[in-house]
N, C-alpha and C positions, 0 to 999 in steps of 0.2 A: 264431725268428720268420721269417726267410728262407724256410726249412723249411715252414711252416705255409703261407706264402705261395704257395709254389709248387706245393702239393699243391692248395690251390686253385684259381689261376690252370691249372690242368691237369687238375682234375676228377676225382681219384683218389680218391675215399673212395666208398663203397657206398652205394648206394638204401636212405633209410632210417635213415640215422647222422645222427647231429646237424648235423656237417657238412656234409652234404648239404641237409639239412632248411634250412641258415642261407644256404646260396648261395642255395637258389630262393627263398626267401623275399626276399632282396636284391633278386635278378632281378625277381620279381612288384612288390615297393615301387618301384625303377623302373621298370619298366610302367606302373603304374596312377598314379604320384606327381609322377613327373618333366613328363608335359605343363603341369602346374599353374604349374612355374616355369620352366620352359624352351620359347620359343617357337619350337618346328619347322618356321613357316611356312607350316603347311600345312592348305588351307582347300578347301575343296568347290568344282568345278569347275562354273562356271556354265553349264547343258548349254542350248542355242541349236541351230537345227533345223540340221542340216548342207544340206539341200538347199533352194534358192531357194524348191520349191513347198510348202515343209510349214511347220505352222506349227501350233506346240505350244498347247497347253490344260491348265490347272491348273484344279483345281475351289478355288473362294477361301469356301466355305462360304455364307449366305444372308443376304440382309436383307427381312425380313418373310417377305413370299410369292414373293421373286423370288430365282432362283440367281445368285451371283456366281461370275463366270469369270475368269481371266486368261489371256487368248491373246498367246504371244509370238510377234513379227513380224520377222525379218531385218532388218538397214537398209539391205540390197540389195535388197529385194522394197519398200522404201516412194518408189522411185523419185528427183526432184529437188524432193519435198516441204521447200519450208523454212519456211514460215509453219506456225504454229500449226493455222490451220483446213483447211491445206492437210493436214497430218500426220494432222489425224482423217477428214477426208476420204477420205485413202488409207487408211486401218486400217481406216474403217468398208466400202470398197468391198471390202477383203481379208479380212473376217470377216464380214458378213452371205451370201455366199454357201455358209458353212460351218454357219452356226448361226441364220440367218433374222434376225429384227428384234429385236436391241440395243440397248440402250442405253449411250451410252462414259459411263464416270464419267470415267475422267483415263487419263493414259497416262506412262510413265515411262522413260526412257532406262537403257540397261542397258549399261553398259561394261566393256572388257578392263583389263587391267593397265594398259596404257599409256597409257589415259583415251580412247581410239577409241568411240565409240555404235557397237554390233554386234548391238542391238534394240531391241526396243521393247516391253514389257509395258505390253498395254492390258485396264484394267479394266472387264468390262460386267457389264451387269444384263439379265437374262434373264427 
């Protein structure tokens, strides 16, 4: 058994032999098995514009006749916006120069890890 053991752990049998055939197969069932119960952590990096003056657009599909968009907005670019109507106000001054006359549906704060607002997805109707 030791024997057995170490021939595997060292990967000594031929391409092709059973052997071999049962490692990769081990290997692939971890691969493809183990995220299912085992939590890696690891989650899709929320991509935010790196530079003050850009400011990303997702197409969000349509309702009726009109296209829905969601433009993400730095929370450095929306100024000392703190009231509510002050936040669309700034969002709406920072995106109708981009895509002309919008309509905001709502807007939604977008945080890092350590619960900081580092944007702002704003939903319009086009």
């Amino acid at each position: 058994m030791p024997n057995l053991l170490k021939t595997y752990f060292f990967w000594t049998y031929e391409r092709g032999s059973f052997h071999y055939d049962v490692m990769v197969t081990a290997i692939l069932l971890f691969m493809f098995v183990s995220p299912r119960f085992i939590d890696y952590k690891d989650r899709p990096v929320e991509t935010v514009a790196l530079r003050s003056s850009e400011i990303l657009v997702k197409e969000a599909g349509r309702v009726g006749d009109q296209a829905r968009f969601i433009y993400q907005i730095r929370a450095d670019d929306m100024g000392h916006a703190v009231t509510d109507a002050d936040r669309r106000k700034t969002i709406m001054s920072l995106i109708e120069p981009i895509s002309g006359e919008v309509t905001l549906v709502r807007y939604d704060e977008v945080k890092d890890i350590s619960g900081h607002v580092i944007a702002y997805d704003a939903t319009v109707l086009r």
